[in-house]
N, CA and C atoms of all chains as a GROMACS GRO file, in nm:
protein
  570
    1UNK      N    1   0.530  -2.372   1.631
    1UNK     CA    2   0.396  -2.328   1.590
    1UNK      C    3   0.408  -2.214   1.490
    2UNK      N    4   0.358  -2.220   1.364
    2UNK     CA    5   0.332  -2.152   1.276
    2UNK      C    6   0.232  -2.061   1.252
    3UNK      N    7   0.235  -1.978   1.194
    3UNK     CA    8   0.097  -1.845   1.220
    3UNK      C    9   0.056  -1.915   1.106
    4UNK      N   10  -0.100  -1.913   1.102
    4UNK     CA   11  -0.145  -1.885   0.951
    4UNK      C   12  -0.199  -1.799   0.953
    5UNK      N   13  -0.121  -1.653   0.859
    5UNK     CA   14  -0.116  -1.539   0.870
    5UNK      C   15  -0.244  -1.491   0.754
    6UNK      N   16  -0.290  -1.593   0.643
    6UNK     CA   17  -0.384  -1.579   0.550
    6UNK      C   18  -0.516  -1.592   0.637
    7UNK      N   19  -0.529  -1.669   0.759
    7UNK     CA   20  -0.629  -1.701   0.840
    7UNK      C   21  -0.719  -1.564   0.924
    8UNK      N   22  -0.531  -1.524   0.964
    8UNK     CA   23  -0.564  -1.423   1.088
    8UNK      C   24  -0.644  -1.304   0.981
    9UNK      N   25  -0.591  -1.276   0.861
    9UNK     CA   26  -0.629  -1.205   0.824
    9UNK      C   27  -0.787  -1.207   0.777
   10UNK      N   28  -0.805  -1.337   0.693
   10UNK     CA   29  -0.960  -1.324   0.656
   10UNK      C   30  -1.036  -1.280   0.806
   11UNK      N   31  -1.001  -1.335   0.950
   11UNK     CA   32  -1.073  -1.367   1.076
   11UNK      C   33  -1.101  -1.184   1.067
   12UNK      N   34  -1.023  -1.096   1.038
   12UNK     CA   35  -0.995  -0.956   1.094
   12UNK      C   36  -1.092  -0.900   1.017
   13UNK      N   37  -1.090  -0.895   0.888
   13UNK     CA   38  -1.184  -0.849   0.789
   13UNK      C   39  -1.361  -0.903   0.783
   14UNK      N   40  -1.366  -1.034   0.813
   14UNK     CA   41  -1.496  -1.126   0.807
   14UNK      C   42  -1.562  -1.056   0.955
   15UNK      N   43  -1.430  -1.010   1.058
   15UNK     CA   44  -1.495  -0.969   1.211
   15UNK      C   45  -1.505  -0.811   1.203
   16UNK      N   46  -1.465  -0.723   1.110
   16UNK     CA   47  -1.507  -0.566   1.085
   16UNK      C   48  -1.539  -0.531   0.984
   17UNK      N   49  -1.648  -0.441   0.964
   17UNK     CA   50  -1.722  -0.415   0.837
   17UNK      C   51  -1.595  -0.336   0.751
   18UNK      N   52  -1.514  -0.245   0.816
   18UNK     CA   53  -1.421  -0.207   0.745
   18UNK      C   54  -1.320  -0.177   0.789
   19UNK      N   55  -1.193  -0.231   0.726
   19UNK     CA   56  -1.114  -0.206   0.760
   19UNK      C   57  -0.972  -0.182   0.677
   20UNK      N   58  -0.849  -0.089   0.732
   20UNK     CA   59  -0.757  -0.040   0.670
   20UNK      C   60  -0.648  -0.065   0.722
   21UNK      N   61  -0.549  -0.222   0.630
   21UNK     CA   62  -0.444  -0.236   0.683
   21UNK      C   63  -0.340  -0.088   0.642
   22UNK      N   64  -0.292  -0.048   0.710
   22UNK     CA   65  -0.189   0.032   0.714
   22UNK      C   66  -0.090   0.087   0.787
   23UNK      N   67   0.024   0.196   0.745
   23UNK     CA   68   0.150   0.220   0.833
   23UNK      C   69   0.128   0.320   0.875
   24UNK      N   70   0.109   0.287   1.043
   24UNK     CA   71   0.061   0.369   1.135
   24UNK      C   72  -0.034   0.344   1.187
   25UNK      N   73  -0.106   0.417   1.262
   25UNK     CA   74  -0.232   0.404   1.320
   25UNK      C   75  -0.335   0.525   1.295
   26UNK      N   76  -0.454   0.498   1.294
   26UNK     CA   77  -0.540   0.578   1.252
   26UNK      C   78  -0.529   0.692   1.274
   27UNK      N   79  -0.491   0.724   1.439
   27UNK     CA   80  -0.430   0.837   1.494
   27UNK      C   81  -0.294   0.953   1.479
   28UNK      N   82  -0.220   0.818   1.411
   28UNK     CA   83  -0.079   0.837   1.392
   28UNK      C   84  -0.028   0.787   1.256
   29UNK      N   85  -0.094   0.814   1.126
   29UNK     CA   86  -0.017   0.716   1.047
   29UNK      C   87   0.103   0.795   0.980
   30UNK      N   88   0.168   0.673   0.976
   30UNK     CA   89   0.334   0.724   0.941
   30UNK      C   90   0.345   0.694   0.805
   31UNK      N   91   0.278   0.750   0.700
   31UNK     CA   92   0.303   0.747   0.552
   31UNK      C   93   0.170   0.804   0.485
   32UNK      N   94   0.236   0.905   0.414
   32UNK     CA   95   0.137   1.012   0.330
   32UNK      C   96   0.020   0.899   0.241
   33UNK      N   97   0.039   0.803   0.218
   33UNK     CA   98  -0.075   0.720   0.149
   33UNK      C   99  -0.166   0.690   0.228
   34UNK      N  100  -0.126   0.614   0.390
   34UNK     CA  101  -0.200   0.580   0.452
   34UNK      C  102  -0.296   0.684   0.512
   35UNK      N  103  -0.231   0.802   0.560
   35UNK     CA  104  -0.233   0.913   0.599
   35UNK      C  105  -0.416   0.986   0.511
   36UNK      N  106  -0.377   0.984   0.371
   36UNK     CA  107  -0.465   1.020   0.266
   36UNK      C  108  -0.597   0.917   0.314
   37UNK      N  109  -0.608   0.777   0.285
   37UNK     CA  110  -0.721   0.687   0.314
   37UNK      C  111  -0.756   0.749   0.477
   38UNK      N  112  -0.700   0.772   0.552
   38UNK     CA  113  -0.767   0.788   0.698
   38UNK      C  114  -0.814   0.882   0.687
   39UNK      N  115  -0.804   0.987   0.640
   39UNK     CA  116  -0.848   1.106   0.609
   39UNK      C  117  -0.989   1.082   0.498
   40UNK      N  118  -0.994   1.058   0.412
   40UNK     CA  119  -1.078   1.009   0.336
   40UNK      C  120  -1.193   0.943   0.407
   41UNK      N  121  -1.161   0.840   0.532
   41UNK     CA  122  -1.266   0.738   0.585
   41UNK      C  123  -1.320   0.855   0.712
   42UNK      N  124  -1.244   0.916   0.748
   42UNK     CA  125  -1.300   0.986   0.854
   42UNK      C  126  -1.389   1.086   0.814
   43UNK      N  127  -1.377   1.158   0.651
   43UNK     CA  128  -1.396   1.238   0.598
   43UNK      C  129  -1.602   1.214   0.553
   44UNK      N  130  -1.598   1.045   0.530
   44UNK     CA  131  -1.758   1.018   0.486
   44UNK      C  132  -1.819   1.004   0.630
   45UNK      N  133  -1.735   0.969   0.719
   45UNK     CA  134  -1.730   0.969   0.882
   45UNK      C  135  -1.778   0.806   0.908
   46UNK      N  136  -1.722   0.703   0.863
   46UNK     CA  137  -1.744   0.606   0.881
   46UNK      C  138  -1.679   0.537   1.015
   47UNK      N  139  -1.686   0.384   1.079
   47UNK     CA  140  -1.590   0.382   1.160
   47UNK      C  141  -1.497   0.266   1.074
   48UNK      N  142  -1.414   0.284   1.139
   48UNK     CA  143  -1.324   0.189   1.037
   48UNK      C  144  -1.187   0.118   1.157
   49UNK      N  145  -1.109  -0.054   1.128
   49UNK     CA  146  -1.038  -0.081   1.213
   49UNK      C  147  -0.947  -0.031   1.131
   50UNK      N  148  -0.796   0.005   1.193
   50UNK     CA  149  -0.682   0.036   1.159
   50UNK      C  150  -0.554  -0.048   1.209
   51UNK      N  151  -0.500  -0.143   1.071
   51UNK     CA  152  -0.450  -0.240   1.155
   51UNK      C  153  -0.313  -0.165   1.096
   52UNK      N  154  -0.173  -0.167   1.177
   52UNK     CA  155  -0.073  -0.124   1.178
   52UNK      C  156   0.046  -0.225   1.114
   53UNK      N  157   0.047  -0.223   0.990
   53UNK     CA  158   0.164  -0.349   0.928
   53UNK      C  159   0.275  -0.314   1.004
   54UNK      N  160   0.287  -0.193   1.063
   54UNK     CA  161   0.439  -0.182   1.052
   54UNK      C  162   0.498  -0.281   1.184
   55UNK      N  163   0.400  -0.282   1.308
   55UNK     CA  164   0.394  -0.350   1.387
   55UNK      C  165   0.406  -0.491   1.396
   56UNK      N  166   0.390  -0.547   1.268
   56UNK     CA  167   0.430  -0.675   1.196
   56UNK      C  168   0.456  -0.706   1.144
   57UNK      N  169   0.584  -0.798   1.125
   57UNK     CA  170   0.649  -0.802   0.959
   57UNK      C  171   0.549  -0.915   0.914
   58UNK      N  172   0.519  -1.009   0.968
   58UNK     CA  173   0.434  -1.107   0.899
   58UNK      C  174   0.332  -1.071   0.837
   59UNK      N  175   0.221  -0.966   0.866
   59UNK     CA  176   0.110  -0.901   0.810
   59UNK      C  177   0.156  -0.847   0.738
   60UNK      N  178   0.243  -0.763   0.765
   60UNK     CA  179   0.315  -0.655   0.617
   60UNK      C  180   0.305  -0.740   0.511
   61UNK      N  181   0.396  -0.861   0.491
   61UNK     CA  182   0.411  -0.923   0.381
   61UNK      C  183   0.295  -0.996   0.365
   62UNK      N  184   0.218  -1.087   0.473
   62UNK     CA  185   0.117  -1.113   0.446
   62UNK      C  186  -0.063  -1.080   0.370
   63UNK      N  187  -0.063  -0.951   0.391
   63UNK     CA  188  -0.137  -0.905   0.362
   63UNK      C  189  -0.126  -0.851   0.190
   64UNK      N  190  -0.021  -0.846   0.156
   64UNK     CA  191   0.019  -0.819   0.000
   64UNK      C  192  -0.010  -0.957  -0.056
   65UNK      N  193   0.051  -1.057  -0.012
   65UNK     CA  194   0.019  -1.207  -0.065
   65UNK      C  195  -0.147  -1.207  -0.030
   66UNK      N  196  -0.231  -1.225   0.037
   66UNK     CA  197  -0.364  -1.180   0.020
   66UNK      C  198  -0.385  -1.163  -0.046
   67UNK      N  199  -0.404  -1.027  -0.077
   67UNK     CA  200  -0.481  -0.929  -0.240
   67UNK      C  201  -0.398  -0.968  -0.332
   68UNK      N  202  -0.293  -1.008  -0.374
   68UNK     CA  203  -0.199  -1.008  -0.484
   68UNK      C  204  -0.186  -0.878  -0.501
   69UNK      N  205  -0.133  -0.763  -0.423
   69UNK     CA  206  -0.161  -0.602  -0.439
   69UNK      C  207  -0.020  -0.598  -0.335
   70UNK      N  208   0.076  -0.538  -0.403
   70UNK     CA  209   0.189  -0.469  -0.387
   70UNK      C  210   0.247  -0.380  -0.262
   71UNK      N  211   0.140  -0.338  -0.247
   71UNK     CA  212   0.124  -0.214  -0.191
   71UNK      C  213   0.044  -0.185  -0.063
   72UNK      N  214   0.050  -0.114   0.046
   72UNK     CA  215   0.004  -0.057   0.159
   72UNK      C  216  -0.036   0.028   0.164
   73UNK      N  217  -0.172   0.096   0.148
   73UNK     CA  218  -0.279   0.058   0.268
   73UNK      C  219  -0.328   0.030   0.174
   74UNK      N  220  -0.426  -0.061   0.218
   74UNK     CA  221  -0.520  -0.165   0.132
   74UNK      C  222  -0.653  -0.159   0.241
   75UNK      N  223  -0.757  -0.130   0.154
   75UNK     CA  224  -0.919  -0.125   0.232
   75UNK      C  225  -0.968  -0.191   0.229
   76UNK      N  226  -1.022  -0.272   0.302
   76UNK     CA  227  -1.153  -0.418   0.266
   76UNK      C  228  -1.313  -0.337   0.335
   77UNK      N  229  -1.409  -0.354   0.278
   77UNK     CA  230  -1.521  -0.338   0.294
   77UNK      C  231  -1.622  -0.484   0.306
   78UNK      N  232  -1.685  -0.506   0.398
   78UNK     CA  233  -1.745  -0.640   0.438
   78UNK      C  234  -1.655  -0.764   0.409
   79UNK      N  235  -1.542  -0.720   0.399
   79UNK     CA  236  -1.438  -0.871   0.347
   79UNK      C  237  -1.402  -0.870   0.208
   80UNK      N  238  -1.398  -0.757   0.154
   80UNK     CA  239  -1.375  -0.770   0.005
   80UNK      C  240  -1.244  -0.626  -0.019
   81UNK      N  241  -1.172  -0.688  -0.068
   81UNK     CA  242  -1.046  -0.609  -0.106
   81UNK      C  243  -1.069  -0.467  -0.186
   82UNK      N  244  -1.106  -0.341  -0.131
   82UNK     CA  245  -1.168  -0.267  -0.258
   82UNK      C  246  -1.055  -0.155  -0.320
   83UNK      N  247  -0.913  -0.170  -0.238
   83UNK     CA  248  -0.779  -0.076  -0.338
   83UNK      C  249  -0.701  -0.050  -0.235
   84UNK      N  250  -0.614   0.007  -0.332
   84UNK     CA  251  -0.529   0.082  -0.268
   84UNK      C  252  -0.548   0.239  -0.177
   85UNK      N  253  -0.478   0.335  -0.201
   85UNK     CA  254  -0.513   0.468  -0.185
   85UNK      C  255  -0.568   0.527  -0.308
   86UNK      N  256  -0.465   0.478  -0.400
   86UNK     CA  257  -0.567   0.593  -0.571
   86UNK      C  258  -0.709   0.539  -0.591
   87UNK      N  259  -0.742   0.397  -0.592
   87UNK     CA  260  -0.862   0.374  -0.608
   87UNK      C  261  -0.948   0.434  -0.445
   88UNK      N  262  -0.895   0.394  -0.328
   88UNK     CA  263  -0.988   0.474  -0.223
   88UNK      C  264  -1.011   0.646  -0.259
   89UNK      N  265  -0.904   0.692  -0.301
   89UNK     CA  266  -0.964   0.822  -0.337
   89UNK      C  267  -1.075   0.848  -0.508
   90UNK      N  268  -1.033   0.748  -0.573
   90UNK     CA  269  -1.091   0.789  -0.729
   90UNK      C  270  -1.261   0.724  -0.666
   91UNK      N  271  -1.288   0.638  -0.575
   91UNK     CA  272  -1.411   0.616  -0.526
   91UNK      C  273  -1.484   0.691  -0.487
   92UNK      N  274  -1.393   0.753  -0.374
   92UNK     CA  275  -1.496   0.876  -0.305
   92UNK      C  276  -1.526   0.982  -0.395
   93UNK      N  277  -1.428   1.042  -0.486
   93UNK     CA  278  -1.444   1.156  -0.576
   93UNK      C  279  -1.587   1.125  -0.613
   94UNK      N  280  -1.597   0.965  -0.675
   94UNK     CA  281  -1.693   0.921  -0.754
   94UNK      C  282  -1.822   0.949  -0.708
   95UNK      N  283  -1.812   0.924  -0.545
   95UNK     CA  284  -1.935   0.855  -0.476
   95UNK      C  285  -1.977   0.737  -0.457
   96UNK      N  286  -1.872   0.646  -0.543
   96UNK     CA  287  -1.930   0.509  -0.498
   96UNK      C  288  -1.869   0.432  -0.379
   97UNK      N  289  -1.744   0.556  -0.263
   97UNK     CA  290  -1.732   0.492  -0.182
   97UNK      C  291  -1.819   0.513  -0.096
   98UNK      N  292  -1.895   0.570  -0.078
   98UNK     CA  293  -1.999   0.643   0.038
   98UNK      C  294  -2.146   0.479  -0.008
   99UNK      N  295  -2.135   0.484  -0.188
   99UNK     CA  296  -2.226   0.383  -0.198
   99UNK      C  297  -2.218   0.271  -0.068
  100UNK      N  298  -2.060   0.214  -0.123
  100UNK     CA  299  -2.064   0.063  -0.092
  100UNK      C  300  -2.057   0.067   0.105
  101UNK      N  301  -2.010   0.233   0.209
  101UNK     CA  302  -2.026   0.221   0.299
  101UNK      C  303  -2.119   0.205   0.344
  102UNK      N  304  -2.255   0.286   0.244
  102UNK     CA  305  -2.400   0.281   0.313
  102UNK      C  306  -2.420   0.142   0.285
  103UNK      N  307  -2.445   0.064   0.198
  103UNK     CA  308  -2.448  -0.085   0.199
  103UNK      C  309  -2.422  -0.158   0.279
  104UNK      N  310  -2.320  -0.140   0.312
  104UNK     CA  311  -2.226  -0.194   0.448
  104UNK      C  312  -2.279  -0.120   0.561
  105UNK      N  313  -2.356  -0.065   0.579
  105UNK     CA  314  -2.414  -0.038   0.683
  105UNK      C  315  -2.322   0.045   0.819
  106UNK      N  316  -2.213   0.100   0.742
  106UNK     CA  317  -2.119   0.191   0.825
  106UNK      C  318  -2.132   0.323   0.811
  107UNK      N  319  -2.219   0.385   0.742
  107UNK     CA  320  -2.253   0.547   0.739
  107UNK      C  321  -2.370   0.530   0.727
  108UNK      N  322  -2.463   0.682   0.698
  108UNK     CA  323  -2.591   0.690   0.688
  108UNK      C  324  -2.630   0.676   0.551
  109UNK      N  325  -2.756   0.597   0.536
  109UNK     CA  326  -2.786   0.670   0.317
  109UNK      C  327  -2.742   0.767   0.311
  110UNK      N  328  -2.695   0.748   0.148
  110UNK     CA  329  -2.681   0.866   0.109
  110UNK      C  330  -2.809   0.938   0.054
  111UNK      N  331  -2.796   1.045   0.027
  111UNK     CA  332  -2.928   1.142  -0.017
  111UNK      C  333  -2.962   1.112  -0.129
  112UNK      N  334  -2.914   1.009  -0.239
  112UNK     CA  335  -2.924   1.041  -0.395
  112UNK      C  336  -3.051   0.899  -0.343
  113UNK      N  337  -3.177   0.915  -0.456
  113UNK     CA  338  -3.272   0.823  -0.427
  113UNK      C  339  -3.258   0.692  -0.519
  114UNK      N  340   1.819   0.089  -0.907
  114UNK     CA  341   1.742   0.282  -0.922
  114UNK      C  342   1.693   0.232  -1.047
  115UNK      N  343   1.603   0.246  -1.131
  115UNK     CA  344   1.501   0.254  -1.279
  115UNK      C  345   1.498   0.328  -1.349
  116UNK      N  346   1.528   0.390  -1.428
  116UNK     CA  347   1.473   0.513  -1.495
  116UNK      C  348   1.344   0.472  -1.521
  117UNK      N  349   1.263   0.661  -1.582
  117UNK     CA  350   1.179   0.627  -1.614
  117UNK      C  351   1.105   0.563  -1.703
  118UNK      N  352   1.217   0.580  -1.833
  118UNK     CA  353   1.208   0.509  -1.945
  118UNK      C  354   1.179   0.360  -1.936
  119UNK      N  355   1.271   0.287  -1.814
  119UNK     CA  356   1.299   0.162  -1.793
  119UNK      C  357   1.121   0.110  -1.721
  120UNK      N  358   1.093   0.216  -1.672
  120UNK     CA  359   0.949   0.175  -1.579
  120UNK      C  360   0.862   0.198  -1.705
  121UNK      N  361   0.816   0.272  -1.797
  121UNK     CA  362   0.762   0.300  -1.896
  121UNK      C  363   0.722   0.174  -1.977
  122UNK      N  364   0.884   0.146  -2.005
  122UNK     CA  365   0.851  -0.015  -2.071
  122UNK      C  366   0.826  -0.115  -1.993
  123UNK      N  367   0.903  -0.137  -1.926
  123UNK     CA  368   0.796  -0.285  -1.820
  123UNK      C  369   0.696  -0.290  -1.811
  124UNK      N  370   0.595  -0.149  -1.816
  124UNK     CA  371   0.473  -0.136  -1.833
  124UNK      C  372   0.391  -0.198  -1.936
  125UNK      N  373   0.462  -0.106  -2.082
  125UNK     CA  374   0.403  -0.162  -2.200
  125UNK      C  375   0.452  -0.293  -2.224
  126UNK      N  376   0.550  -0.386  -2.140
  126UNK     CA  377   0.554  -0.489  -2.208
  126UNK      C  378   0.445  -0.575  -2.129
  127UNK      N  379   0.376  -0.560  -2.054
  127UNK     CA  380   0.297  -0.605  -1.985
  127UNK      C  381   0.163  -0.588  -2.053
  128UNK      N  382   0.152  -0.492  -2.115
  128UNK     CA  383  -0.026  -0.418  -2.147
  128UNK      C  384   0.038  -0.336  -2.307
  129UNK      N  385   0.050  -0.444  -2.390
  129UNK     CA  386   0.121  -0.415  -2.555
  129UNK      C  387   0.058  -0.283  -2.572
  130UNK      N  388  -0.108  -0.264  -2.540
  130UNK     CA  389  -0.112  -0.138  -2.630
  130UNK      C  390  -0.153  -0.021  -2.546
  131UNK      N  391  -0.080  -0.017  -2.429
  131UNK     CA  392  -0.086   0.094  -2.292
  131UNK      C  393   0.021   0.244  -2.353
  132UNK      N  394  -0.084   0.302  -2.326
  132UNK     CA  395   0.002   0.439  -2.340
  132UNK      C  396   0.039   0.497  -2.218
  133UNK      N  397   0.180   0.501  -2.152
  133UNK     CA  398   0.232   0.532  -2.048
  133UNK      C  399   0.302   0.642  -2.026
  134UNK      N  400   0.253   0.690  -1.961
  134UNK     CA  401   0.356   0.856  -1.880
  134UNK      C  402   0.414   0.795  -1.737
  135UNK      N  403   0.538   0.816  -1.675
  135UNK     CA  404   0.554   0.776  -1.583
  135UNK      C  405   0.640   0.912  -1.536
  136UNK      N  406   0.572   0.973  -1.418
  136UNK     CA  407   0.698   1.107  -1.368
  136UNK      C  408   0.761   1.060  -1.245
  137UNK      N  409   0.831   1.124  -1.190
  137UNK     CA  410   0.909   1.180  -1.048
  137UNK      C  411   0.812   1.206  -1.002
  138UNK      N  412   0.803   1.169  -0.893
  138UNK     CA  413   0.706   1.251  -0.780
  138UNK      C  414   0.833   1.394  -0.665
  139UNK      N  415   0.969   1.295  -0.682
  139UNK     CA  416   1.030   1.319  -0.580
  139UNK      C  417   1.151   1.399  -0.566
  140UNK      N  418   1.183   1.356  -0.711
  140UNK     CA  419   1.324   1.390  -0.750
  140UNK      C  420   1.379   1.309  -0.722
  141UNK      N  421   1.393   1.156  -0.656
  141UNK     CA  422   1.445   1.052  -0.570
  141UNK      C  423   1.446   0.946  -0.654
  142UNK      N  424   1.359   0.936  -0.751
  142UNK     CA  425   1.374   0.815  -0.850
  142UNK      C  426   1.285   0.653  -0.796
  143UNK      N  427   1.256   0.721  -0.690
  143UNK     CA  428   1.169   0.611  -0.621
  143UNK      C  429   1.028   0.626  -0.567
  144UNK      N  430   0.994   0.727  -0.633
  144UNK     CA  431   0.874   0.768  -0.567
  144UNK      C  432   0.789   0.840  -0.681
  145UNK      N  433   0.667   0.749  -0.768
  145UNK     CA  434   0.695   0.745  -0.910
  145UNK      C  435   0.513   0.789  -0.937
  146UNK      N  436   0.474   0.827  -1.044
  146UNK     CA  437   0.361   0.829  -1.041
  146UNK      C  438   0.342   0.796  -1.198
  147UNK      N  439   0.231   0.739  -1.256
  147UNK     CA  440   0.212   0.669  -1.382
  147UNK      C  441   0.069   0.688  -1.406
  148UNK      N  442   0.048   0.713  -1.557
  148UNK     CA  443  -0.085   0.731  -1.608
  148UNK      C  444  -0.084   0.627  -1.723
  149UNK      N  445  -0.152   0.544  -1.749
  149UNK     CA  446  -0.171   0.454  -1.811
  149UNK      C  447  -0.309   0.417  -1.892
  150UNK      N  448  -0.314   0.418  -2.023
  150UNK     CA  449  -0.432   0.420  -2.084
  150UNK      C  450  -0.419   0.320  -2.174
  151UNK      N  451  -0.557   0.213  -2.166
  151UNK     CA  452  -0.504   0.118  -2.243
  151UNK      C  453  -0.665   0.028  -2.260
  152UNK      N  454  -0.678  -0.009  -2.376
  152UNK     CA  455  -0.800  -0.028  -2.456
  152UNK      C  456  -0.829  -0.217  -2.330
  153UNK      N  457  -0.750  -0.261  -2.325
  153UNK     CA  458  -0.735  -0.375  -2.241
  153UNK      C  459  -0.820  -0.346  -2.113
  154UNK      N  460  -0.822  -0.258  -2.057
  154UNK     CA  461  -0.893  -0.222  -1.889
  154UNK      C  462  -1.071  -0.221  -1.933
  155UNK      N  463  -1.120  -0.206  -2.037
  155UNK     CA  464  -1.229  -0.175  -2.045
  155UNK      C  465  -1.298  -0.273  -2.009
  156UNK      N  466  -1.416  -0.303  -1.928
  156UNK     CA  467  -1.480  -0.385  -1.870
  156UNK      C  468  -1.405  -0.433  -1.741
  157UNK      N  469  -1.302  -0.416  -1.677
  157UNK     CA  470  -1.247  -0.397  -1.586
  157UNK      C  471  -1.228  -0.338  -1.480
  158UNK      N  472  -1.238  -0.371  -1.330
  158UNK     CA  473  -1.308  -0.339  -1.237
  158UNK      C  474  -1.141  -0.263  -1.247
  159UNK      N  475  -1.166  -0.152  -1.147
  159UNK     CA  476  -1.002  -0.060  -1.107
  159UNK      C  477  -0.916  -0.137  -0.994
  160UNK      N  478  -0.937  -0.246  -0.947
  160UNK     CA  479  -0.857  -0.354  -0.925
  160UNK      C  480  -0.770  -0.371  -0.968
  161UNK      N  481  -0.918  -0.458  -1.064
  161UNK     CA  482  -0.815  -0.546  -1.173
  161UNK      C  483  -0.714  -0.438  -1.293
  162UNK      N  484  -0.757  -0.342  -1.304
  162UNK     CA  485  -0.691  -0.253  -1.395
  162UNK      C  486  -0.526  -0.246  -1.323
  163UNK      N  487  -0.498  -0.165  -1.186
  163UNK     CA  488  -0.428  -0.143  -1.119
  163UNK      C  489  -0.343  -0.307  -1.112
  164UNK      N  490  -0.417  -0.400  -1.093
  164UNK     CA  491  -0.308  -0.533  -1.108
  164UNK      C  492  -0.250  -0.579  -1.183
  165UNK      N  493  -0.273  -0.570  -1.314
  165UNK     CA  494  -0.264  -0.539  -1.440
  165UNK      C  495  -0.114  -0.469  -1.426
  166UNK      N  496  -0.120  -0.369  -1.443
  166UNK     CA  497   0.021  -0.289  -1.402
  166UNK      C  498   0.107  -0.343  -1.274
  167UNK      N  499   0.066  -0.374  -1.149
  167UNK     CA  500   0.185  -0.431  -1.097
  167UNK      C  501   0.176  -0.507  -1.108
  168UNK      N  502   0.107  -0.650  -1.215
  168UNK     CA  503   0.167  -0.758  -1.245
  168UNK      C  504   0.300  -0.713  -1.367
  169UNK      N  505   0.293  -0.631  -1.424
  169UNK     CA  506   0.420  -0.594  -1.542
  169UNK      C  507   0.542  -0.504  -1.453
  170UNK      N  508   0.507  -0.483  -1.350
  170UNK     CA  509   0.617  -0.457  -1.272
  170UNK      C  510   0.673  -0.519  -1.185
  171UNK      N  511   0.585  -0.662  -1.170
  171UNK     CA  512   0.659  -0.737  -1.084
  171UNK      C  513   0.754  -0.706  -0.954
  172UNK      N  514   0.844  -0.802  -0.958
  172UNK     CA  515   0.945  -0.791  -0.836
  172UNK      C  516   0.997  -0.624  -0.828
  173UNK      N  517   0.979  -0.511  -0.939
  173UNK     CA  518   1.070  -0.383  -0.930
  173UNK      C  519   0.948  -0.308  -0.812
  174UNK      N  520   0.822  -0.391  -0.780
  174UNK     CA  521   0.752  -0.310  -0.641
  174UNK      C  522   0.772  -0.351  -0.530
  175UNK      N  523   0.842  -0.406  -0.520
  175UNK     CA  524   0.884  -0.441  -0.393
  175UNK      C  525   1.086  -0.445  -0.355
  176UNK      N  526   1.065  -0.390  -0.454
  176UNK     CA  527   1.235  -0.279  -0.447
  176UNK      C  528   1.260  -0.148  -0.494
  177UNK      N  529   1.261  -0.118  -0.586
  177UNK     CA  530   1.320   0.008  -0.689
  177UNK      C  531   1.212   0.107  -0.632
  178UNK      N  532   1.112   0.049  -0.659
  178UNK     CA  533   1.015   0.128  -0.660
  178UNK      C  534   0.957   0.156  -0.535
  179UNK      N  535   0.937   0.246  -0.421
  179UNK     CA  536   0.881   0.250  -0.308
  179UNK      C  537   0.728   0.301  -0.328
  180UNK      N  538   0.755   0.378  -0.386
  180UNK     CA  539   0.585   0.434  -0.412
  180UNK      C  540   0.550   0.503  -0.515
  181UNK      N  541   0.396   0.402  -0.551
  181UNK     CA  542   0.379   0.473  -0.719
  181UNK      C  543   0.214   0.556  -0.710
  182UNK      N  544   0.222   0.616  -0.767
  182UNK     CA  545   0.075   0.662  -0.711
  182UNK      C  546   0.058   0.637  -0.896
  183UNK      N  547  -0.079   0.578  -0.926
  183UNK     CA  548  -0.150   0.546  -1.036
  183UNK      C  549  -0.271   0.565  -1.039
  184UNK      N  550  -0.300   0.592  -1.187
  184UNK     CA  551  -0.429   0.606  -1.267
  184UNK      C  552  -0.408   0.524  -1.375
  185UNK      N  553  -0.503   0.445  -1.401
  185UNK     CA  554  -0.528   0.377  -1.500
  185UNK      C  555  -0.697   0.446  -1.592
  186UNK      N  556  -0.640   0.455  -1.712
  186UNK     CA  557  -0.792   0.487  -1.791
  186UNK      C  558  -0.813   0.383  -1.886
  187UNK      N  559  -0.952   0.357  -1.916
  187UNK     CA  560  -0.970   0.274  -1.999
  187UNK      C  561  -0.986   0.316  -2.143
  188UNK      N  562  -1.011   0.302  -2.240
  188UNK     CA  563  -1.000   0.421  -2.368
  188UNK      C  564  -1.091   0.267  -2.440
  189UNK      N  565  -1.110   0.345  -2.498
  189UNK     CA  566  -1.253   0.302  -2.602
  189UNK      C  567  -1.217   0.266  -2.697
  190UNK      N  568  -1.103   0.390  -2.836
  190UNK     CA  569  -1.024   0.316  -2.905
  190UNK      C  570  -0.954   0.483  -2.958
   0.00000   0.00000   0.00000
């Protein structure tokens, strides 16, 4: 029996408004990138799942084949791939990550009318 | 191991008219950070900008390279 590891993944993202594959756990993450996004998501105070690649080699690699994106931690918002760490941080600087959370219905409006 | 020179160009051969800085983050040679400006990103979501670049780096991100922290700008002209 074979995983289909492209499956498990859409199932994870389509079943949480947001979520952050990454190394470590939300509590514990073991790499200054991931480390930065948890900080960041806790920071607009959203809730967010925290899935742990390191805990899997199949997701690890799987989840890069996904996005076509290199790299770990990777954010999805309602099911949509929205970066890495530089883009999760160049968002919030922006404000348009707080946008697309209030959209998503994981924080409160924001104040701008 | 890459130099930086060597990461510089894989870059521009990817994005002909990208103007690239690539430093040390680490002193380690593997832990890299890159500014990239290039008339090509404009109308381009920061995705697609960012894929853009590790499509011209290909297979060296998932070896040489452990971690790149990037900015991509778009430039007008």
């Amino acid at each position: 029996m074979s995983r289909d590891i492209a499956q498990e993944i859409q199932e994870t993202i389509d079943g949480n408004p947001v979520v952050l594959f990454m190394k470590g756990t939300p509590n514990f993450p073991q790499c200054g990138f991931s480390a930065q996004c948890v900080e960041i998501l806790n920071h607009v105070g959203t809730q967010f799942v925290g899935v742990n690649v390191l805990e899997d080699p199949e997701v690890r690699q799987g989840i890069k084949d996904f996005s076509s994106w290199p790299t770990i931690p990777q954010l999805y918002i309602k099911g949509q791939f929205i970066g890495g760490c530089d883009i999760t941080r160049e968002l919030f600087q922006t404000g348009d990550l707080k946008s697309q959370l209030s959209a998503a219905g994981t924080i409160g409006a924001s104040e701008e009318g | 191991m890459l130099t930086l020179q060597e990461v510089e160009k894989m870059i521009q051969a990817g994005i002909p008219d990208a103007t690239v800085v690539v430093n040390d983050m680490t002193g380690t040679g593997d832990h890299l950070e890159a500014r990239v400006m290039s008339k090509s990103f404009v109308g381009k979501t920061l995705v697609q900008q960012h894929q853009m670049v590790y499509g011209a780096l290909g297979d060296a991100m998932a070896g040489p390279i452990h971690a790149l922290k990037l900015t991509t700008i778009a430039t007008e002209d």
